[in-house]
N, C-alpha and C positions, 0 to 999 in steps of 0.2 A: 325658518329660512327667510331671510331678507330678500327682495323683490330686485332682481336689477335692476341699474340705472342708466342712465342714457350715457355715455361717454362723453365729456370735453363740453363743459361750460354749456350745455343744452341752456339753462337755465337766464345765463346772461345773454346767450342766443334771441330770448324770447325778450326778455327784458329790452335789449337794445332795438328789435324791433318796435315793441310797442313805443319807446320815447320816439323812435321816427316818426309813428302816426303822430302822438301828439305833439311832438314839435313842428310840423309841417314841413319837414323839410324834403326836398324835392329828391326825388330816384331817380338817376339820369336813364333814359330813354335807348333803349334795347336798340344799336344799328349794325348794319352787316361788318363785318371783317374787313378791312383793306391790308393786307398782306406782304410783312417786310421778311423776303426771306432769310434763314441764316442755313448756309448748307442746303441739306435737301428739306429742310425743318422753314419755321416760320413764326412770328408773334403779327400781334397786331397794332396799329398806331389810332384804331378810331377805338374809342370809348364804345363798352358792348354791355357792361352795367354802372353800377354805383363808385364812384370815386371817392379818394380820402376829403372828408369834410373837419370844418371849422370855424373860427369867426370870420366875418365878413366873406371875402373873397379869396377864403383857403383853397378850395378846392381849382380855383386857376391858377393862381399868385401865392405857393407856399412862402414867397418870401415879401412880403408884409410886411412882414415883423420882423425880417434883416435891414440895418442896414448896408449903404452901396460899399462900404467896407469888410462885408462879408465875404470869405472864400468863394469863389465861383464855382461851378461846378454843382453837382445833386446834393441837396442839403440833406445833415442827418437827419433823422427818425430814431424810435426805440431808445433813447440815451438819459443819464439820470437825467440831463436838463432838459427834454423834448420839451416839456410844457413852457420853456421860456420862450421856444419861437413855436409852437403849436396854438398856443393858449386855445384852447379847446372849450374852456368852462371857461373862462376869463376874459375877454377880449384886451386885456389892457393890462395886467400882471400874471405871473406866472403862480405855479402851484407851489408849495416848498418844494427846495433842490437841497437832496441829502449827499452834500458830497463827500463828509467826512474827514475829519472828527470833526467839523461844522457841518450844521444846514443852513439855509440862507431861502430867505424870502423877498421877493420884492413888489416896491410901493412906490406911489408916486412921489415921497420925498426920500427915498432911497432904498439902500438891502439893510434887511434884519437878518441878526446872527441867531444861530440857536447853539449852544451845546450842551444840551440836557443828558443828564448822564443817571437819571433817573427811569427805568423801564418801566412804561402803564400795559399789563398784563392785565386778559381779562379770562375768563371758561375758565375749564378745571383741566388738571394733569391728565385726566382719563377720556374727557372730551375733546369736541371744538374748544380750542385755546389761540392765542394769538398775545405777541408781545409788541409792545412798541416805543420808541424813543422819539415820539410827539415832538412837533417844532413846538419850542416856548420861547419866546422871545426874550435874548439879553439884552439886546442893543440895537439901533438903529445907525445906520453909516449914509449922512448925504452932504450937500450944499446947501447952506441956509438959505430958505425962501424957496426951495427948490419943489414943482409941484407939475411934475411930466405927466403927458396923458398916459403915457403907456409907455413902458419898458421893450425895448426894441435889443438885437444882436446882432453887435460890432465884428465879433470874432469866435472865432472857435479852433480849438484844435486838440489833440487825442481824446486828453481828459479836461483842458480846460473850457471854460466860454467867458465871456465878453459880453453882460448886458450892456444896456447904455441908456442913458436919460438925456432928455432936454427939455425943455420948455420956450425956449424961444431965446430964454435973456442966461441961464445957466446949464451946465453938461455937468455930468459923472460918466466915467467907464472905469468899470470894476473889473477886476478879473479873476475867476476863483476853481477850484479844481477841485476833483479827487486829493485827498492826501497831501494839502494845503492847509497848512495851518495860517499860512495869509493869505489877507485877501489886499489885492493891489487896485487903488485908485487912483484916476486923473480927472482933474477938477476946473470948473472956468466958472467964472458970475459971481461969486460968492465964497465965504468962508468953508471950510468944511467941518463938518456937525457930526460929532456922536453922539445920539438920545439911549438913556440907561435906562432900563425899566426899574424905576427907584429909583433912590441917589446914589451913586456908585463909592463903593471905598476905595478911596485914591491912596495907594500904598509906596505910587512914586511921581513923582513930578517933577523931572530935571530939563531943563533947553526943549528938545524939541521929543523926549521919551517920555508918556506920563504912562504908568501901571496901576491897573483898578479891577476891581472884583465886583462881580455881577449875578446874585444869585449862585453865587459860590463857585463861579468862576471867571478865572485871571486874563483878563486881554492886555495888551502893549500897542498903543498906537505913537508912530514913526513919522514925526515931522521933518521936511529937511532940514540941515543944519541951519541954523541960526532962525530957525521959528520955534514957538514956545504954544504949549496948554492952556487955554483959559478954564477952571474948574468951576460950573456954578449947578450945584446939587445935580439935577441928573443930565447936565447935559455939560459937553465939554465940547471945545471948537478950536479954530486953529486959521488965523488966515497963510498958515503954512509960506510964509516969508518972498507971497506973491509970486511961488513957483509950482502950484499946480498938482503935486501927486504928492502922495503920504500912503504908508500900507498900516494895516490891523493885523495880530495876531493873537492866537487863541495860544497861550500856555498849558503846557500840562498841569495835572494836577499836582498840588505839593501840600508840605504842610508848613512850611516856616518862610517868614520876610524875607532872609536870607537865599533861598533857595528860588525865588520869584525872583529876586534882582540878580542872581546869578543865571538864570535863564533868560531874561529880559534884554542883559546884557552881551550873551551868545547868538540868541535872534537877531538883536538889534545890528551884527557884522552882516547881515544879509537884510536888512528889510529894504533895503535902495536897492537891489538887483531884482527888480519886479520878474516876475517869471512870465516870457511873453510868447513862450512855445515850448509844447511838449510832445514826445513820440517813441513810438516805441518803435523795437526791427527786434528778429530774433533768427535762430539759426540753428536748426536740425544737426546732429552729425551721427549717421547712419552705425559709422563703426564702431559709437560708445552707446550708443541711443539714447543719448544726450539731447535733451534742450538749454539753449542759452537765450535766455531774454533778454534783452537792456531797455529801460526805461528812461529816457536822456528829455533834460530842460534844459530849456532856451533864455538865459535874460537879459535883459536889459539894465545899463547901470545907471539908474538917474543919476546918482552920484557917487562919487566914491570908484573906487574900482573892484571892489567886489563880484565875482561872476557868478558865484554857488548862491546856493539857497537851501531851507530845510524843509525836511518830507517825511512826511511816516507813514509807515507801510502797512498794509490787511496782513492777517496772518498768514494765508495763503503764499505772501510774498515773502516777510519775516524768517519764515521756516524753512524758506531753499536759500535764501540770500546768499548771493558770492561776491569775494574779495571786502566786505563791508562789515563793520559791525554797529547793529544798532543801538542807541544809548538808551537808557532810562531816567527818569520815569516815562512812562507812557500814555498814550490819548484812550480813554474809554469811546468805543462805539456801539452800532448796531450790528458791526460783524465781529466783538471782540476788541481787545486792546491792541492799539497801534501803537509801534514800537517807530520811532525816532531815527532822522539819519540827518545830523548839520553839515554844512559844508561841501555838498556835491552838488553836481550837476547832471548826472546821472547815477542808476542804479543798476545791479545785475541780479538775476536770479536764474541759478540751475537745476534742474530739474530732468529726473529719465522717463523716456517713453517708454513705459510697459508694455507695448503694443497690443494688436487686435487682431480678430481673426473674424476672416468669413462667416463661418460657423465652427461651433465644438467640433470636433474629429467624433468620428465615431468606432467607440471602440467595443470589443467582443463583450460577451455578455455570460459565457460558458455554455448553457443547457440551446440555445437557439430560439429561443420562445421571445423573448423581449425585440428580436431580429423579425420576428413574425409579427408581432403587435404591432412595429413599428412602420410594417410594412403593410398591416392592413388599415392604420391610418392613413398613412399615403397613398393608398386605392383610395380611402372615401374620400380625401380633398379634390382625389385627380380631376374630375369633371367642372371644378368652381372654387379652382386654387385664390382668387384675389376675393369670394365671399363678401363684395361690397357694400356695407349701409348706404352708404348715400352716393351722389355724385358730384361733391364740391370737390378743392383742390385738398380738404385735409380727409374725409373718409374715400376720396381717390389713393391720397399715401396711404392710408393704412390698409389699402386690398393690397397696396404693390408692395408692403411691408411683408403681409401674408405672405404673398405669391412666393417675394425671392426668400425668404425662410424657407418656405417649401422646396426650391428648386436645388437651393445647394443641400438640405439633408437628404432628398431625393438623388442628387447627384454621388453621396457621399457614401450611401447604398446601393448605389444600379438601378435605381428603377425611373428609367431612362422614361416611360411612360407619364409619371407626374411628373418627373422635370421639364423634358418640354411642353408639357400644357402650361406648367407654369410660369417658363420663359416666354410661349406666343402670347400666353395672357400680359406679361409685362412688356411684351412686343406690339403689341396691337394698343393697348391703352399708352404706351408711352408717343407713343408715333401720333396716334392720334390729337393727344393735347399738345404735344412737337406742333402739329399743321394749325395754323390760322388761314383757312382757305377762304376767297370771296364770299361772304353771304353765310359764313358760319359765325355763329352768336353765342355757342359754348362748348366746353371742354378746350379751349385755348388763352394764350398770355397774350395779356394787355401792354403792352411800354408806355408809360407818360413818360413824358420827356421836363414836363411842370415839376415834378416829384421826382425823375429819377428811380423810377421803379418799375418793375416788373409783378402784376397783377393776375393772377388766373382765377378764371371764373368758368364756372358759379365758383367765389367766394365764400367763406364762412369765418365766425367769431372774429368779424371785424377785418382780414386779411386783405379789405378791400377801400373801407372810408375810413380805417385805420391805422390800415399796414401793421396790424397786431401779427405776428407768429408765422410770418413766413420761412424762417429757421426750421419750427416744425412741420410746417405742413411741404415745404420744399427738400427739407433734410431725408422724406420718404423715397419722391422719384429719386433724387439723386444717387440713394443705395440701390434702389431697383435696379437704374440703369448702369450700375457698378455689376450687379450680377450677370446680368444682360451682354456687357460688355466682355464678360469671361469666356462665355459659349459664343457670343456675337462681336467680334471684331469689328467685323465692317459696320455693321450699325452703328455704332458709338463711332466710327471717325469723324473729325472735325469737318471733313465737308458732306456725312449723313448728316446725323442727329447729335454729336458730340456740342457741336454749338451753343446747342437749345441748354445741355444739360450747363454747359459751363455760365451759361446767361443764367441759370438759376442760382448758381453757387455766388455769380456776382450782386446779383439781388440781396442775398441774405446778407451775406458776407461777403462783400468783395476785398480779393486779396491782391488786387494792384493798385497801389497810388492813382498810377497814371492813366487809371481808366475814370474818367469822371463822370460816366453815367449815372455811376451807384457810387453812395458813399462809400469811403472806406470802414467795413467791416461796422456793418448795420445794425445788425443785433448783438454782437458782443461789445461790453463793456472791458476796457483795454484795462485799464487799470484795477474794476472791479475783483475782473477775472471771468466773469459769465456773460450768460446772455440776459436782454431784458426780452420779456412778448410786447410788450404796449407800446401803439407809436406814436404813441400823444404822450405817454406817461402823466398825464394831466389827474394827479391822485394826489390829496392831502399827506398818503408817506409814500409819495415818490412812483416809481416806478416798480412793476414787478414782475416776478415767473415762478410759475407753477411747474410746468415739468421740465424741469433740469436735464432728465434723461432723454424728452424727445430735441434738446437743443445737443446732447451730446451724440446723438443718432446724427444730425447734423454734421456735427464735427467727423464722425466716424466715417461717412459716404464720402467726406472729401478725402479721407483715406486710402481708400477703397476703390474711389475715381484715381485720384492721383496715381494708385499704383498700377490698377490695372489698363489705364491710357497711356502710363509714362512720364506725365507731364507732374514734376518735381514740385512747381511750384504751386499747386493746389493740395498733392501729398505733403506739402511741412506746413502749410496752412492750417490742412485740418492736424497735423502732430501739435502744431501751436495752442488752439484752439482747443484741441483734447488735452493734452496734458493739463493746461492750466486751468481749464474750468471741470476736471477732475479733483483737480485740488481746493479747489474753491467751492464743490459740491462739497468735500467732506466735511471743509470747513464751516458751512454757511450754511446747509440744507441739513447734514447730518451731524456736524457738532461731535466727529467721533473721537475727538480728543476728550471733551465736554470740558469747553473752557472757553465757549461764545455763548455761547444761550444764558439770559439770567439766570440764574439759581432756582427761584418760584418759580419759573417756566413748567415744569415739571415734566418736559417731551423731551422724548430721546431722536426728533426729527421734527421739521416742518414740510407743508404740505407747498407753503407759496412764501418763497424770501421778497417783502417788501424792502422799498430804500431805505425805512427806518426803523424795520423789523424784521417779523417772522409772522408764520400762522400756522397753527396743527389744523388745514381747512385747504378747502378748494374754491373755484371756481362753483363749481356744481353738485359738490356731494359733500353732508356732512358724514358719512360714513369711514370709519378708521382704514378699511380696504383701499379705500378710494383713495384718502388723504396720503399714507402712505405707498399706494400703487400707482400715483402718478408721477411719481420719480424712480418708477423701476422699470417703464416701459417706454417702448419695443425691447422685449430680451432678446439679444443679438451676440454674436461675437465682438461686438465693440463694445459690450457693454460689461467686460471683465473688470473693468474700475469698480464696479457694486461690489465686488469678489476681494475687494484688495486688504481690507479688515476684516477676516472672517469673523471677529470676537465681535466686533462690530453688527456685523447681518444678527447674530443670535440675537444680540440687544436689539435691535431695530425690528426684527420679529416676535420675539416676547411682550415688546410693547406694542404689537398690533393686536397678538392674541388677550391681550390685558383691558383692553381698551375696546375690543369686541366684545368681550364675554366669553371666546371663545376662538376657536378655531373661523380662517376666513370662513363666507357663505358667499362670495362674491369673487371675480377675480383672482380666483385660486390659484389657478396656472398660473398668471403674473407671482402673486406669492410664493407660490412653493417653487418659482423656479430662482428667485433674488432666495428663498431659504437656502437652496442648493446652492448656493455660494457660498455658505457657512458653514453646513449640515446637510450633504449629499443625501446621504441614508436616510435622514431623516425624513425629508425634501419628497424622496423616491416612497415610503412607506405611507405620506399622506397620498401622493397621488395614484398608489394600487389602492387604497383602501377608499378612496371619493371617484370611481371611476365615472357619474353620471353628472358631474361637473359643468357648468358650462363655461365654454372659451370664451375670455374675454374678444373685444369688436375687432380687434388685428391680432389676432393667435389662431393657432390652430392644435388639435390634438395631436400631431402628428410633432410638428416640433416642440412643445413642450413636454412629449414623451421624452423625444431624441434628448434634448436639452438635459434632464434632470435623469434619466436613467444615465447619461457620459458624464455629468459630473459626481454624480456617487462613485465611480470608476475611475475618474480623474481624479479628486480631491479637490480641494483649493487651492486658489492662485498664490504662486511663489513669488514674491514680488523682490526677490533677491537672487533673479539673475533675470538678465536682458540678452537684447540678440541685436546682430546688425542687420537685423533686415523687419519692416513693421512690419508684418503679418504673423506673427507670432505669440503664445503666449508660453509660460509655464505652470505646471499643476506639481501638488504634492501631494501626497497621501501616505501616512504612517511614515514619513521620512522617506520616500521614494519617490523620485521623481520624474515626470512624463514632460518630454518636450513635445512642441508641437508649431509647426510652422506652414503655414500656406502659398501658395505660386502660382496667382492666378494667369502667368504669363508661356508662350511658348513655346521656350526656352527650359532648364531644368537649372539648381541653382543649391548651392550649400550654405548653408545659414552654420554660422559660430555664433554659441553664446557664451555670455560676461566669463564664465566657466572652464571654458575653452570645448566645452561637447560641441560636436560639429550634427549638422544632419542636412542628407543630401535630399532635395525636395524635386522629384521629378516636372515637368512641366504641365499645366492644369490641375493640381494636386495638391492635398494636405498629406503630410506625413508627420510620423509620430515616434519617437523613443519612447521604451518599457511600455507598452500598450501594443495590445493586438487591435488593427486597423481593419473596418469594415472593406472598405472602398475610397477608390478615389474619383478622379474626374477628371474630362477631359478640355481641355480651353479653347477648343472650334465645335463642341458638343459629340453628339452622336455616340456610340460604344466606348469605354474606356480600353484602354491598350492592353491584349490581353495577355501581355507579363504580369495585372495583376489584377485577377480574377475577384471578386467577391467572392467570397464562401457561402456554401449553403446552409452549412453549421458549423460554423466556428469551434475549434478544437478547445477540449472540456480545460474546463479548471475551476477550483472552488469558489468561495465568494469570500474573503476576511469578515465581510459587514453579516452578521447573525443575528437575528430578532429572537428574545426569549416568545415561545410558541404553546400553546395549550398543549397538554398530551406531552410537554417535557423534550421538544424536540429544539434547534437549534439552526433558522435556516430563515429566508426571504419572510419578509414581512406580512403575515396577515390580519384579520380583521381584530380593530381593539378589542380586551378582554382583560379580565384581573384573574389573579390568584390571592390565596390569603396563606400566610406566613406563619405559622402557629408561633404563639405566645413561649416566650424562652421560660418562664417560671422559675431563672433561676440564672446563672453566671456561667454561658458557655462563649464567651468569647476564642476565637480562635477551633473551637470543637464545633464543625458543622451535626446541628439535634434535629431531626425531624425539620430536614432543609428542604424546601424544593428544588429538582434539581433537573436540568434543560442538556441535551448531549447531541454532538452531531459527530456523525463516522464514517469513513472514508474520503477523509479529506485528503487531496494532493496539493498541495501552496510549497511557494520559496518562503524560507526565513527570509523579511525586508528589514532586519533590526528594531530597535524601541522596544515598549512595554505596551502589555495589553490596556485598552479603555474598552471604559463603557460608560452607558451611565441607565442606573435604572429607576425608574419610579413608583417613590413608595410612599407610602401614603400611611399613618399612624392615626388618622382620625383625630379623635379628642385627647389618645389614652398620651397617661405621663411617663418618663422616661423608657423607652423602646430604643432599642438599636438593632437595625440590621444590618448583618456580616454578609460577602462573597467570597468566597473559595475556586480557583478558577484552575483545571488540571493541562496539563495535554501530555499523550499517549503518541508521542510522534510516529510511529509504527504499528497501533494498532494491535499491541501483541499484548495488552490487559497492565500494561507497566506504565506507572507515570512519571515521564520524565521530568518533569518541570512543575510544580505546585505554589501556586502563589495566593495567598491568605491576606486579605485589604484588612484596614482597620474599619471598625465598623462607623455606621453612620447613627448618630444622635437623631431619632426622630423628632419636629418638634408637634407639640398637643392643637393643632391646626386644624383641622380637615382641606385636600387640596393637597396636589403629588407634590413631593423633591422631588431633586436630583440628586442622586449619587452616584458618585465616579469616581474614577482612578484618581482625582486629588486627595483625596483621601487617604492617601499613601498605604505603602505595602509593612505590613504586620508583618509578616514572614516570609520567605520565599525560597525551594531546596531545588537545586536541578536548574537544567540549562535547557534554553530553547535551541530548534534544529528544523532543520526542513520537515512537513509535513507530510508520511508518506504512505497513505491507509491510514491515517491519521486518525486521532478521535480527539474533540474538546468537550469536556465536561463542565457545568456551570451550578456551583450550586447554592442556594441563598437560604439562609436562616437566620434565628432570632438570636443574637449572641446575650440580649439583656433586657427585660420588661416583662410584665405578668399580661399584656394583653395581645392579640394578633394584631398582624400590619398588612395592606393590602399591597399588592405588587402588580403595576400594570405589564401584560405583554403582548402580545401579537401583533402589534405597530408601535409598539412604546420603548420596552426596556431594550435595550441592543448594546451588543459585545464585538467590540471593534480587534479583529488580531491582528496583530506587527505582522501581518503576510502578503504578498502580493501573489 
């Protein structure tokens, strides 16, 4: 058994304290509150701890290192370039900025390009591993003679920025972006200089276009007309015909002379329309549950009249692309190949919102027992639903992560008792960090008005001399008081406490322009598609994050807020924000196409997406649990995007138990409830069989019962139909399908999905097609309306999911166990010999269409050639006759030690008889050695399980 570990970066916790001892740097001085209200709520304006530090006089004057040309208003934070105006390690240059398919660094006589298309991989497949696309320097881009104390910014906007140099007698201002293959300068004092690392091979050199290779790859630098190249071994220069700007551009890769001067020459229509603003706008449409993005640049034409420009895209954006088509060849990166788009000035991408839900529904279970267990979890949280470690702002979210789990499953059961404790409990701690009263010093938010930020303290892992992960530590309250807001109306209005909540969502993410206290949308990277945590990003590759999932908890509460307050524009916010850094998880954290990750990587995920990489690793734990458990938590109703590749979870969970040794011993709950994404039964049979478990530091037993017992009952998420209204999801299971839509409003409301199924959703309430619904709940609290009663035992019916069982029986999961297979001695394929054989009787099920699965495991040891057959009967009535008889082909064991898997891919050998409702039913199971002189072991009591086409 492995020893817990502390949650969330303990580790760098400790670390960055100590550098403060030994750096001396000073801890601002603990003073009372002075109290700006908002509603009946409050922050504070005096400093009550440690403020965001850096060089010199960061901590008053974050803009230092802008110049008076810089946008006004809250400067960003959290962005791949933070470190060019943070400089944090540096006082005078930044860290490399990966913006892709370039990185670029800078120096006092200008930016170095990198496009290393080579990955430094380091651990093993099975371990900590990490991959990286290292800045190497091809080139050097300045003013001769040019030798600036420090690199300062000019400008900025979505995805681009604007360093800028001077020295007194020469200037550069650069401009360089996201998904820019150029980079645009403007020049004064001096020639302009490119330095080659080497001598460069110059492949063209006509007027004012010369093309060279760099360590094996191809740039074009763009003089204006009527200036010309000087070539002298590694450096080339340009007095650019004493007008000032000239752009660089990186070519894709090719293989022929030819194909570089025919791209050179398609760049070359656009390298005068400098790109000198970019921005995005996007747009929900409820009744397709559509997202449309547009991604639109700005240029400028030094010459020429050319107004487009080229751009290539992440996959994440490639793959929904509309009205566009992208060219080839393409740009190698660290999120994959970038696919090409010449001649726009904008892009679009579309995309559906799958939407999200409160919580699962909860549905019957047949015998009443799991409605009982469920329910005596929810007594033992009732007294200390939020179970706090600590009390900074981020193990504050995660009691109030607890709490509202607890209240809406408690809600969704009747047991009116946990739910409001667990409402007052997120009533009383939300209210409270709400007030910044005179003379109070903590559990309240800070405003700097220098930075632009909203602060709460006691802080942690930096959220304060940082501004690291306020996305996750704020994406907590903000669901809390989503839930809050369901049963509490009033509370959550704009002139209570709604204020507070909406100042936090502007913090992280602000989603208006025209609010300039807070940057525009803080922590996510617009063009990336995600979030970053750092808000320095002051890191050799760049900027990074670790749990994807608490930044999509994030997105989710703006959800959740938006809907259940009304207010539109925080609901398509977070649709925004969710959809697309959904996409960009799959892409970039899980890789579930497997067509971003290098090849030797040898991980089917990473633990933390750096700027110019990956890493199977954390903050704080090298353990596989861990690595991959912190992009699967908080499990929420918003977190059904985990759910969306079921084929996917299997992989992402085999290579945790791979990479273990074993089954988790840590964070299992987390585990087994991202496995019930893929593998309900499965999911549900680990966790009767580990009942002594411990809950991870924001879980509780009570909802990850609920959780993983309704998705073995649900199936997996359908992600081929949609609904007009977000609060919804869909599930499948053996080809049948469960809708499910929520209304946390007080009102009642019908929801149509993509399909045209309609479902009428009372008000306060989740309701459900083809499921029997526990409860629901009411949206001003207190009793649910008793038109619809919870039951005390839900009316019977069978379970399809069957565990092969010791003693030959056929039913719910118990404790692991083997059987052994006797030895065929001979060629009985298709003839069940001396089978073992598993039966269950008195079944009542609907036919739900398909074919029977399973999959069992079996195990052949060392011995050679073994095959084991299944025979699989049903007696739809019970009356000794078998109707339907289906004989698989068998499975080739191979001489390994260590289970397969065999299942229904395996196709049907034979099959007489028709399936039909099950009525007193019986299914017989029965497993033998069709071929091999030795025995085969057969796991079952939590292992081998026979899925029936029934609902």
């Amino acid at each position: 058994m492995k020893p817990p570990v502390p949650h969330r970066r303990w580790a760098l916790a400790v670390t960055t304290t100590l550098a403060l001892v030994v750096s001396g740097l000073a801890i601002a001085v603990t003073r009372p509150a002075e109290a700006a209200p908002v509603g009946a709520g409050s922050y504070t304006t005096t400093p009550v701890g440690p403020l965001p530090t850096g060089c010199g006089q960061m901590t008053t004057n974050p803009r230092q290192f802008a110049t008076a040309n810089a946008p006004a208003g809250a400067i960003p934070t959290n962005d791949w370039w933070s470190s060019l105006l943070w400089k944090r390690t540096d006082c005078s240059f930044s860290e490399p900025l990966h913006a892709h398919p370039i990185s670029y660094d800078t120096f006092g006589d200008g930016l170095g390009f990198s496009a290393n298309s080579t990955p430094a991989i380091s651990g093993t497949a099975t371990g900590v591993g990490e991959y990286h696309y290292p800045y190497v320097q091809d080139i050097r881009v300045g003013v001769a003679g040019l030798g600036a104390p420090q690199v300062r910014v000019d400008g900025w906007t979505d995805w681009t920025v604007s360093p800028y140099w001077s020295d007194g007698a020469r200037t550069m201002r650069a401009t360089i972006g996201h998904g820019l293959p150029f980079a645009y300068f403007q020049t004064s004092g001096g020639d302009a200089v490119i330095n080659t690392s080497g001598t460069a091979d110059v492949w063209s050199n006509s007027g004012a276009t010369v093309g060279f290779r760099v360590n094996g790859h191809d740039y074009v630098a763009y003089a204006p007309s009527g200036a010309s190249w000087t070539v002298s071994a590694g450096r080339i220069s340009s007095t650019l015909a004493g007008r000032g700007y000239f752009s660089v551009a990186l070519l894709p890769p090719t293989t022929t002379t030819a194909e570089r001067a025919e791209l050179a020459t398609t760049y070359g229509r656009y390298a005068h329309a400098h790109v000198t603003g970019t921005q995005v706008s996007y747009a929900y449409d409820p009744a397709t549950s559509g997202l449309t993005t547009t991604y639109a640049f700005t240029t400028t034409a030094r010459e020429g009249t050319a107004t487009q420009t080229v751009v290539s895209l992440y996959p994440h954006q490639w793959k929904s692309l509309s009205g566009s088509t992208a060219i080839t060849p393409t740009y190698p990166s660290a999120r994959g190949r970038m696919r090409v788009l010449t001649g726009v000035n904008q892009f679009r991408t579309a995309m559906k919102f799958q939407g999200v839900l409160p919580e699962l529904p909860a549905v019957g279970d047949g015998s009443g027992a799991d409605l009982a267990t469920l329910n005596g979890h929810l007594a033992a949280a009732r007294a200390n639903p939020m179970d706090q470690r600590g009390n900074d702002t981020y193990w504050t979210g995660k009691g109030l992560g607890r709490a509202a789990r607890l209240a809406e499953v408690a809600d969704l059961v009747n047991d009116t008792a946990t739910r409001d404790s667990a409402l007052n409990a997120i009533r009383s701690t939300l209210t409270d960090w709400f007030t910044a009263s005179t003379g109070k010093t903590s559990k309240l938010f800070y405003y700097d008005n220098n930075w632009g930020t909203l602060i709460g303290y006691p802080a942690s892992y930096g959220s304060d001399q940082e501004l690291n992960d306020h996305h996750f530590h704020y994406g907590y309250f903000i669901a809390a008081a989503a839930t809050l807001a369901k049963f509490d109306p009033a509370w959550a209005a704009t002139s209570r406490y709604g204020g507070m909540v909406d100042l936090l969502i502007r913090d992280a993410n602000n989603y208006r322009r025209d609010d300039t206290r807070f940057p525009y949308l803080r922590d996510f990277d617009i063009y990336a598609g995600h979030d970053w945590a750092s808000g320095h990003g002051s890191f050799g590759s760049g900027n990074n994050q670790e749990s994807s999932s608490e930044g999509m908890n994030f997105a989710n509460a703006l959800i959740q807020w938006g809907q259940v307050t009304g207010n539109a524009a925080v609901r398509d916010a977070g649709i925004f924000l969710y959809t697309t850094q959904a996409a960009a998880i799959q892409e970039y954290w899980f890789d579930a196409s497997d067509q971003n990750f290098p090849a030797a990587f040898g991980h089917s995920t990473v633990g933390m997406v750096w700027g110019d990489g990956g890493a199977y690793a954390t903050w704080f734990s090298g353990e596989p649990e861990m690595i991959q458990g912190i992009n699967l938590l908080p499990v929420t109703g918003g977190h059904l995007y985990l759910g969306n590749n079921p084929a996917y979870v299997r992989t992402n969970y085999a290579e945790l138990v791979r990479n273990n040794g074993g089954p988790p011993t840590v964070w299992q709950d987390i585990l087994w409830q991202f496995q019930a994404l893929g593998d309900g039964a499965a999911a549900l049979a680990n966790l009767r069989a580990n009942p002594g478990y411990t809950p991870e530091e924001g879980e509780s037993r009570a909802h990850t019962f609920h959780w993983i017992r309704n998705l073995a009952a649900l199936g997996t998420v359908d992600t081929t139909v949609t609904a007009n209204h977000p609060l919804t999801a869909v599930f499948s299971r053996n080809g049948a399908r469960t809708y499910v839509a929520s209304n946390p409003t007080a009102s009642p409301v019908t929801v149509t999905f993509s399909n045209g199924t309609t479902l009428a959703v009372p008000a306060g309430r989740t309701a459900t097609t083809g499921a029997y619904t526990w409860s629901g709940g009411s949206a001003t609290g207190g009793t649910p309306p008793g038109t619809d009663p919870p039951p005390t035992d839900p009316p019977p019916s069978g379970s399809p999911t069957r565990y092969l069982l010791p003693g030959g029986g056929l039913g719910a999961a118990g404790g692991a166990a083997t059987t052994t297979v006797a030895a065929a001695n001979g060629n009985h394929d298709g003839t069940p010999t001396n089978p073992q054989v598993f039966t269950a009787t008195g079944l009542n099920l609907a036919y739900a269409g398909g074919q029977t699965a399973f999959d069992l495991f079996v195990d052949a040891g060392t011995a050679v050639g073994n095959g084991v057959q299944v025979r699989v009967s049903y007696d739809l009535t019970g009356n000794g006759s078998w109707e339907r008889v289906e004989t698989l082909r068998y499975f080739a064991t191979d001489p390994v030690p260590g289970y397969e898997h065999y299942t229904q891919s395996a196709g049907l050998a034979s099959a007489t008889g028709t399936l039909g409702a099950l009525s007193n039913g019986t299914v017989r199971v029965e497993v033998w050695s069709a071929i091999g002189n030795n025995p085969s072991t057969l796991g079952i009591g939590n292992q081998s399980v026979l899925r029936l086409p029934y609902s």
